[in-house]
C-alpha positions in Angstrom: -83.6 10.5 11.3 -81.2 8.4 9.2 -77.6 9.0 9.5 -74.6 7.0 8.2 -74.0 5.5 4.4 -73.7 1.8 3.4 -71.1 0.9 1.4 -71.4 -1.9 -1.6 -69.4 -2.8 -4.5 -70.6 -4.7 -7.3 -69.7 -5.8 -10.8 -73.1 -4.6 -12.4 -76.2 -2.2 -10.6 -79.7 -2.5 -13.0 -82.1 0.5 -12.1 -85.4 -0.8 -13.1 -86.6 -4.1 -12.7 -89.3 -4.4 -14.9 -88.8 -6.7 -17.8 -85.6 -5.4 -19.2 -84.2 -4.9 -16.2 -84.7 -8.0 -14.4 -83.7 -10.3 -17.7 -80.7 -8.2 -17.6 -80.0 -9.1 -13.7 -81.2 -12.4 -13.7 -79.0 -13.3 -17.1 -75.4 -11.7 -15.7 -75.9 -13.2 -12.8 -76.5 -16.9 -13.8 -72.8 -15.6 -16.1 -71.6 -15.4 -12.8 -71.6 -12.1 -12.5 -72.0 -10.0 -8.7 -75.3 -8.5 -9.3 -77.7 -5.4 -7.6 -81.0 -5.3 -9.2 -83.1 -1.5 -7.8 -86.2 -0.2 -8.1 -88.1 2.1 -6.7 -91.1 0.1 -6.4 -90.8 -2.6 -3.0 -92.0 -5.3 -5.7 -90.3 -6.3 -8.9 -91.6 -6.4 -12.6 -92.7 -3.1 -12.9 -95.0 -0.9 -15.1 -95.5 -3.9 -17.2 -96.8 -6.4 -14.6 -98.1 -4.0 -11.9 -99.6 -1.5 -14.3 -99.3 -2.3 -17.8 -99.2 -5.3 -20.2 -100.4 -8.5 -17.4 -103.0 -6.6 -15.6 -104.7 -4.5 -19.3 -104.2 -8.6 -20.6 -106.3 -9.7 -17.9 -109.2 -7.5 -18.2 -108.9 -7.8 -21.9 -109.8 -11.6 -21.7 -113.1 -10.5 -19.8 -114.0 -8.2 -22.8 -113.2 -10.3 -25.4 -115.5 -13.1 -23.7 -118.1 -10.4 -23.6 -117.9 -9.9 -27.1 -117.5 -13.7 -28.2 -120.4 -14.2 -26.2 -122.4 -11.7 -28.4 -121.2 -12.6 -31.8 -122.3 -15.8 -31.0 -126.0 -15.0 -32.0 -125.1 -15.0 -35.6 -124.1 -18.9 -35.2 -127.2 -19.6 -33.3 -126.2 -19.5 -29.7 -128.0 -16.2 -27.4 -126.6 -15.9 -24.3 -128.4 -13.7 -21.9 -125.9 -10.7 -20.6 -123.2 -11.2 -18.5 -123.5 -10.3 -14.6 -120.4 -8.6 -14.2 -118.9 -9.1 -10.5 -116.1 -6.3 -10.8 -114.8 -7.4 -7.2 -114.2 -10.9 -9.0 -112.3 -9.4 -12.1 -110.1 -7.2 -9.7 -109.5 -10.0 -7.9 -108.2 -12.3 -11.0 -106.0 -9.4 -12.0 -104.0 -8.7 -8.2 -104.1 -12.8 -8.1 -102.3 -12.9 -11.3 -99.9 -10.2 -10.6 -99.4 -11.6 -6.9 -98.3 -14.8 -9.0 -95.8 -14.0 -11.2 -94.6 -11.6 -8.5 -93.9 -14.4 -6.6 -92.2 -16.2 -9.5 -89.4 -13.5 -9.9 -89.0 -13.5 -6.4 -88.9 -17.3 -6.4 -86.2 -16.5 -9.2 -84.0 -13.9 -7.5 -83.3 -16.0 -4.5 -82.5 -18.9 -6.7 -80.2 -16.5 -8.4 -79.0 -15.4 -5.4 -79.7 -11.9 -7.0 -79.6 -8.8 -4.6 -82.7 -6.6 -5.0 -83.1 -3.7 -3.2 -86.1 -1.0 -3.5 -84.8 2.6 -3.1 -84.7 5.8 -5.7 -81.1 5.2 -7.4 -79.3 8.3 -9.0 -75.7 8.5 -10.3 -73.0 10.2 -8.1 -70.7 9.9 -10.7 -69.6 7.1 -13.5 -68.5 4.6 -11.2 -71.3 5.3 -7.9 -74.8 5.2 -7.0 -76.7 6.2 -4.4 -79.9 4.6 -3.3 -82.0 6.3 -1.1 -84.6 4.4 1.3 -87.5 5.2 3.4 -86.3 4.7 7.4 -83.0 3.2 6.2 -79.7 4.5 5.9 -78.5 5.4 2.4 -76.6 3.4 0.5 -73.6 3.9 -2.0 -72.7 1.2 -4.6 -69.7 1.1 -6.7 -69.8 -0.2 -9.7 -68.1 -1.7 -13.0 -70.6 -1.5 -15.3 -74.5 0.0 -14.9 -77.4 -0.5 -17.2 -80.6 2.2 -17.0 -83.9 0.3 -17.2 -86.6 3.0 -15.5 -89.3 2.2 -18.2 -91.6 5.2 -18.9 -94.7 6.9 -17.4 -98.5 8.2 -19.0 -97.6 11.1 -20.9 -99.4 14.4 -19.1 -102.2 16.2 -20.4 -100.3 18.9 -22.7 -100.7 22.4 -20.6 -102.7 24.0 -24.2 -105.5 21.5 -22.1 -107.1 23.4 -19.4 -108.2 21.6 -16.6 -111.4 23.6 -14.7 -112.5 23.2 -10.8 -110.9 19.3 -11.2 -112.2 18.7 -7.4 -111.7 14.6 -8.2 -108.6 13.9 -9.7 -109.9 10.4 -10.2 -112.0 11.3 -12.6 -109.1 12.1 -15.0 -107.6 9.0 -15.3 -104.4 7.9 -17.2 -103.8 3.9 -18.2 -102.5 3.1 -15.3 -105.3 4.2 -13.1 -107.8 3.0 -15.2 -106.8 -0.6 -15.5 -107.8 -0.2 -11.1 -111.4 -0.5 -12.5 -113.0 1.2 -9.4 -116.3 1.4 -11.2 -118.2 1.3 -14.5 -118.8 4.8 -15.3 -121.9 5.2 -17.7 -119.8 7.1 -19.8 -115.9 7.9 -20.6 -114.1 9.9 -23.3 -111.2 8.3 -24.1 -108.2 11.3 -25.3 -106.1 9.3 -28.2 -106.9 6.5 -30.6 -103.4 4.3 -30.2 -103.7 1.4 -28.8 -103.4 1.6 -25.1 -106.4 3.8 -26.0 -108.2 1.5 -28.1 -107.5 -1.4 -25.7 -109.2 0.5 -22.7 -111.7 1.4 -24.2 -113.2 -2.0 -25.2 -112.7 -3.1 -22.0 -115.0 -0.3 -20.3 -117.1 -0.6 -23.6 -117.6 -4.4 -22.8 -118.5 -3.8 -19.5 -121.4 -1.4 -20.4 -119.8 2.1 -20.5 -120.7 4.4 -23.2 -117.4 5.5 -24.8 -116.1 8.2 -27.2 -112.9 8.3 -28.9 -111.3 11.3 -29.9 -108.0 11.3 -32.0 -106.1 14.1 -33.1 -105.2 12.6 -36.4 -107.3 11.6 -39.3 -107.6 7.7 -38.5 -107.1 5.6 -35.1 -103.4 4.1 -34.7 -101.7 6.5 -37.0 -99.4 5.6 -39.1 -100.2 1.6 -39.3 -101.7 0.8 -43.1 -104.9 1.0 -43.3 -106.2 -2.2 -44.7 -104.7 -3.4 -41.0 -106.3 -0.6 -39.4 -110.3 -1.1 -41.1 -111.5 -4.3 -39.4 -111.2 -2.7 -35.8 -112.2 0.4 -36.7 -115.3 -1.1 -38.0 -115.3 -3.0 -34.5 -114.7 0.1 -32.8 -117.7 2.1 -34.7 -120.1 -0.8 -33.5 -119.5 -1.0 -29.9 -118.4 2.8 -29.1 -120.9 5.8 -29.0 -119.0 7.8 -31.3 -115.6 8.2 -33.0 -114.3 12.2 -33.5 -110.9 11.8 -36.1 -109.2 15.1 -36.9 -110.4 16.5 -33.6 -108.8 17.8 -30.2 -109.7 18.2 -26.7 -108.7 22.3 -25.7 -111.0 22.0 -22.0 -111.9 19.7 -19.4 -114.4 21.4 -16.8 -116.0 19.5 -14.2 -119.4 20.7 -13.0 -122.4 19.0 -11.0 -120.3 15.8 -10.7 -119.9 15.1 -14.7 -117.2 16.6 -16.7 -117.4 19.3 -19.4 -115.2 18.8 -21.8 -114.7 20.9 -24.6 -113.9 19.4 -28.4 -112.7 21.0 -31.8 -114.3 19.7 -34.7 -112.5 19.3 -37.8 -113.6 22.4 -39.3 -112.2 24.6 -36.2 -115.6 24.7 -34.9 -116.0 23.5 -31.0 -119.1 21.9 -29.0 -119.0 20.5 -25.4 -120.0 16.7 -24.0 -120.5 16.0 -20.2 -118.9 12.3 -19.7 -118.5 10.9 -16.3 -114.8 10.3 -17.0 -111.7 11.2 -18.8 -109.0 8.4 -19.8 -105.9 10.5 -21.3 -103.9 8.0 -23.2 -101.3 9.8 -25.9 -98.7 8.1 -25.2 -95.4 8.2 -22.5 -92.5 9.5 -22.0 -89.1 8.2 -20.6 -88.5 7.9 -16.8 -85.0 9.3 -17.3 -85.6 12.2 -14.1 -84.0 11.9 -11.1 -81.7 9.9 -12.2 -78.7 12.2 -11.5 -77.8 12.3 -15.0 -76.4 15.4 -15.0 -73.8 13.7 -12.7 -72.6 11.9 -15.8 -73.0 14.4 -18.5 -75.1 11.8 -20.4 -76.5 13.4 -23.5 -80.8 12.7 -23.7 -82.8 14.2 -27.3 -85.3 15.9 -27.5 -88.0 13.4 -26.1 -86.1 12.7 -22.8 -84.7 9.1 -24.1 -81.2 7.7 -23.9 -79.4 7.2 -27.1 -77.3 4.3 -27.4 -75.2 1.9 -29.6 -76.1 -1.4 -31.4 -74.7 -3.3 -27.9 -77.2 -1.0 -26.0 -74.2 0.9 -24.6 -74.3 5.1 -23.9 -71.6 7.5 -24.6 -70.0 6.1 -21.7 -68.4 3.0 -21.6 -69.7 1.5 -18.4 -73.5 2.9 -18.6 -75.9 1.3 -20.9 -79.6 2.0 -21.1 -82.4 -0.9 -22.4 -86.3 -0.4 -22.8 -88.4 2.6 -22.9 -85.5 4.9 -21.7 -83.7 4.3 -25.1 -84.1 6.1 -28.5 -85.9 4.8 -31.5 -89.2 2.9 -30.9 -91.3 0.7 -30.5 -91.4 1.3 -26.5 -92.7 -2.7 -26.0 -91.6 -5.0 -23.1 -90.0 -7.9 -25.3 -87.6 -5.5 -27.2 -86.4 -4.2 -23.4 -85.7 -8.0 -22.2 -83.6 -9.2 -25.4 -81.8 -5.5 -25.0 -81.2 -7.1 -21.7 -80.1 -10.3 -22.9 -77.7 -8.3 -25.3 -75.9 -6.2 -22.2 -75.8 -8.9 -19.8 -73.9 -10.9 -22.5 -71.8 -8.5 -23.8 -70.2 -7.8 -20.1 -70.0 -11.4 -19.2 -67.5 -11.6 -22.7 -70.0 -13.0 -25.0 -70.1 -11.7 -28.4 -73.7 -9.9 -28.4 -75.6 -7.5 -30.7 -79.4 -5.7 -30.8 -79.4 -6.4 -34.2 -82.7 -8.0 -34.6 -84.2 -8.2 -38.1 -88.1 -8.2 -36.3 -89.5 -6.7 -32.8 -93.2 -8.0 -33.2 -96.0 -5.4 -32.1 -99.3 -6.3 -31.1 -102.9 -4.3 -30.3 -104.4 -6.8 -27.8 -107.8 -5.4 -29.4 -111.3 -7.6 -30.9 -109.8 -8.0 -33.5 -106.1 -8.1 -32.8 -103.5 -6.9 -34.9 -100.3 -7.7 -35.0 -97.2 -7.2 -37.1 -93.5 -7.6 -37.7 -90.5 -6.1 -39.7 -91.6 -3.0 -42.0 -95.2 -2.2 -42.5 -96.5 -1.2 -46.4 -96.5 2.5 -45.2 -93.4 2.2 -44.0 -91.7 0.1 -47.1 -92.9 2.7 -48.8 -91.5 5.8 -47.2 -88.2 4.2 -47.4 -88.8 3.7 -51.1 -88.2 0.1 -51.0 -88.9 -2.2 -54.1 -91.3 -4.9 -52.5 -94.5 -7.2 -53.3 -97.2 -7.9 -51.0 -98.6 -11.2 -50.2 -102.2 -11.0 -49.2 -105.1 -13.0 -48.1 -108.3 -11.9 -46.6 -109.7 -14.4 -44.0 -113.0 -14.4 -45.7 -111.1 -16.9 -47.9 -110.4 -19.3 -44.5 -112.1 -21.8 -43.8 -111.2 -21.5 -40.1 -112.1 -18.4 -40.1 -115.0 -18.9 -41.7 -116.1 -21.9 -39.3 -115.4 -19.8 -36.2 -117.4 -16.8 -37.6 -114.2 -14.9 -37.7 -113.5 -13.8 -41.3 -113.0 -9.9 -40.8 -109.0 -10.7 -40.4 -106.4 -10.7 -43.0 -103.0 -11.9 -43.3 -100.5 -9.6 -45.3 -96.4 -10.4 -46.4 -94.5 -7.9 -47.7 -91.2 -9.3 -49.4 -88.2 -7.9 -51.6 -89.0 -7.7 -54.8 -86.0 -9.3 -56.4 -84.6 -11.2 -53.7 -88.0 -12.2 -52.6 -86.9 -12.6 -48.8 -89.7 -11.3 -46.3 -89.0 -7.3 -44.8 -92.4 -7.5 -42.8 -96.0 -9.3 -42.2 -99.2 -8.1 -40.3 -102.1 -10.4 -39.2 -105.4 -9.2 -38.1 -107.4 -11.2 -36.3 -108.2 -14.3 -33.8 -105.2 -15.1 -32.1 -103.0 -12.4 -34.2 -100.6 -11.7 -31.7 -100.0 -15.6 -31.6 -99.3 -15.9 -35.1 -97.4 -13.4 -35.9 -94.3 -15.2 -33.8 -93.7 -17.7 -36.6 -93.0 -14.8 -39.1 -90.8 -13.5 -36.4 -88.7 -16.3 -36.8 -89.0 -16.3 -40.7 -87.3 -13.0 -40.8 -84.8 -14.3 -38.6 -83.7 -16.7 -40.3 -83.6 -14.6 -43.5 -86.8 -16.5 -45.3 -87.9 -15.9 -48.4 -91.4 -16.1 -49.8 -91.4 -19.7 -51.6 -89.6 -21.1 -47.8 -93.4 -20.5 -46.6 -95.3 -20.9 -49.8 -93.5 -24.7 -49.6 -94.1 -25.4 -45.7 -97.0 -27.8 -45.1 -99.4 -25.9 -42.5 -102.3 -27.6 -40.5 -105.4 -27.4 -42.0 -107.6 -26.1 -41.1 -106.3 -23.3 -39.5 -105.6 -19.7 -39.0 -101.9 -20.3 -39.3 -103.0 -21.9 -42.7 -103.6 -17.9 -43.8 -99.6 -17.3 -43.9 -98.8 -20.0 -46.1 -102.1 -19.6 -48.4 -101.3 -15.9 -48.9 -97.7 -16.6 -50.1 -98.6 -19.5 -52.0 -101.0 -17.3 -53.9 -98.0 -14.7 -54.5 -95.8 -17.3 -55.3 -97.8 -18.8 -57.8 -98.5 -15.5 -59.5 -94.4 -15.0 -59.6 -94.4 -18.9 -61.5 -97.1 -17.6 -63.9 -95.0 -14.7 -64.4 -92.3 -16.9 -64.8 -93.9 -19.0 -67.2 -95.2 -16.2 -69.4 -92.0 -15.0 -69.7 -89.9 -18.0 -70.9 -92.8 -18.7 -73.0 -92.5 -15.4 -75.1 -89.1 -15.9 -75.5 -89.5 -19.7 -76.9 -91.7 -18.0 -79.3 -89.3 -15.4 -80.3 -86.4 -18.2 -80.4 -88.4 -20.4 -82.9 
């Protein structure tokens, strides 16, 4: 039994110390700040490097060799089918996560950053309490605090029944299926985003008969659909089937398989035995047991923290960066520059979330990837814009590197002409969209990248080919116009 309480005082306490959180630490410390970085977890970087974004990454790279491998045929090279060593991949994956595990530890001491794993939940606005396992309890004061739990696999809804579930494991979420146990010979993926859509090509690549099944009308709602065609395409080709407009209402398992129970369309139901389950509609914030109620901290509706343009709460000293926070996109990046932001701001620094771009990308064959406002989105806010567009049939990169189902869209003001958003499909997307990133950041307009000189030939050639098409359509426009009115004047 553990008795007795530690005492600790400390100019800033982070809870979480996945990517946000340990930017945050790391950044107020080297400000010279006295620094506590928790977590629950006995190993920094969480969901994102233990579960998430560097392990998915790693076993993406397997499937996209796969399917390089097999495109290949239509430039003349066969290669004979892989012969998948699954104790090799999983042993690539923990070796990269045992890496850069070692790196932030590497990092901390250098820092001289305290971490500490323990469950941390707010006495009061000025304490914590960390609890440990066969340690005494400790109770930190502090000036300022900054919430950076992440979020968890959102829960099958409860209108789902689960039947006679005797192996939980057969029901995974995305974080137990990036462990990669096995190759089941077949898997019904629940949701068509893109945690969804990445898992599934990897188990697809590996020789697993998949299904999809998304509740709305196309996979990855809500992004435009000229961005959304070439994977779906992709998806059509290497998955079993593809059910839009339907729902899952059962999930039974008999004789070792699992009955699960789908709803057409058209209200009417049928019922497909798949080895496994991977539920992956989305997460939610980790703001329980936090001992929020200590602090009166208002949440909405989904569970997230709402906070300022400095990434500050209703209360002065606690601030909340990440997944815990209001608004989306729920994306690593975003989390460590909210970091950057907070650990500024309390070291007296003049600092602001008021980025103009938080790049997105769906690590999928093809990728896609995007910045700023999206055309369905430019449109919902009724914006006046044009769109800059070039399909990468019309590369020749692309078209060398058998690659030409991608497309490069800009979408800029109509009569400022500076850029609100760009998306890339493709090779590489997620790459490419960075230099857009910066575009918007510095406030470009479309003739800045119509008049840039890009390597050719390239994919990155795309971005500057697609605005100097719209830009030469606005001179023609131009043109025509003074033209009439020299005809009028004379």
């Amino acid at each position: 039994m553990v008795v007795g309480e530690m005492v600790e005082e400390v100019d800033l306490i982070v809870i979480g110390a996945g990517p946000g959180g340990y930017t945050a630490a790391l950044k107020a410390r080297e400000l010279g700040q006295k620094v506590m970085l928790v977590d629950r977890r006995k190993l920094p970087g969480g969901v994102c490097l233990h579960e998430g974004c560097i392990p998915s990454k790693s076993l993406l790279h397997c499937s996209q060799l796969i399917f390089q491998a097999q495109d290949a045929s239509c430039i003349g090279l066969t290669f004979t089918a892989p012969n998948i060593d699954l104790n090799k991949i999983r042993s690539h994956k923990s070796n990269v996560i045992n890496k850069l595990t070692q790196g932030l530890n590497s990092l901390f001491k250098s820092h001289k950053l305290e971490f500490i794993d323990g469950r941390a939940s707010f006495i009061d606005e000025r304490n914590v309490r960390i609890d440990r396992d066969g340690e005494s309890a400790i109770r930190v004061k502090f000036k300022n605090a900054i919430i950076a739990t992440g979020s968890s696999p959102t829960p099958l809804p409860q209108n789902i029944k689960l039947i006679n579930i005797n192996d939980p494991s057969k029901v995974m979420n995305s974080s137990t299926a990036l462990d990669l146990n096995d190759i089941p010979q077949s898997l019904l993926v629940i949701g068509g985003g893109y945690i969804g859509l990445e898992l599934g090509q990897v188990y697809a690549s590996l020789g697993t008969k998949v299904d999809i099944v998304e509740f709305m009308d196309s996979l990855l709602p809500g992004l435009d659909s000229d961005l959304v065609r070439p994977l779906a395409n992709k998806m059509k080709q290497i998955c079993n089937q593809i059910m839009l407009s339907s729902k899952v209402t059962q999930i039974e398992e008999k004789n070792n398989h699992l009955a699960v129970t789908i709803v057409n369309p058209d209200n009417s139901q049928f019922v497909n035995n798949y080895e496994k389950v991977l539920v992956s509609i989305g997460r939610v914030p980790n703001t329980d047991n936090l001992g929020l109620n200590n602090l009166n901290l208002n949440l909405d509706k989904g569970g997230f923290i709402p906070v300022n343009e400095y990434c500050q709460t209703q209360l002065k000293r606690i601030y909340a960066i990440g997944d815990v926070v209001a608004n989306q996109p729920m994306l690593a990046h975003k989390a460590m520059r909210q970091g950057h932001v907070v650990a500024e701001r309390l070291s007296g620094i003049e600092s602001a979330f008021d980025n103009r771009a938080i790049p997105a990308v769906v690590y999928t064959d093809p990728e896609i990837a995007w910045c700023g406002l999206t055309e369905n989105e430019a449109n919902k806010a009724n914006l006046s814009f044009t769109i800059a567009k070039l399909p990468w049939v019309a590369s020749g990169r692309a078209q060398s590197i058998a690659s030409t189902q991608g497309l490069t869209k800009i979408l800029y003001d109509k009569d400022t002409k500076v850029i609100i958003g760009a998306c890339i499909v493709g090779v590489n997307a997620g790459e490419l969209i960075a230099q857009m990133v910066i575009a918007m950041e510095m406030g470009a307009c479309i003739e800045d990248i119509a008049n840039s000189i890009y390597p050719h030939p390239t994919l990155s050639e795309t971005i500057m080919e697609s605005a100097l098409i719209a830009y030469g359509k606005e001179l023609s426009e131009i043109t025509q116009v003074n033209k009439a009115k020299l005809i009028k004047k004379l």
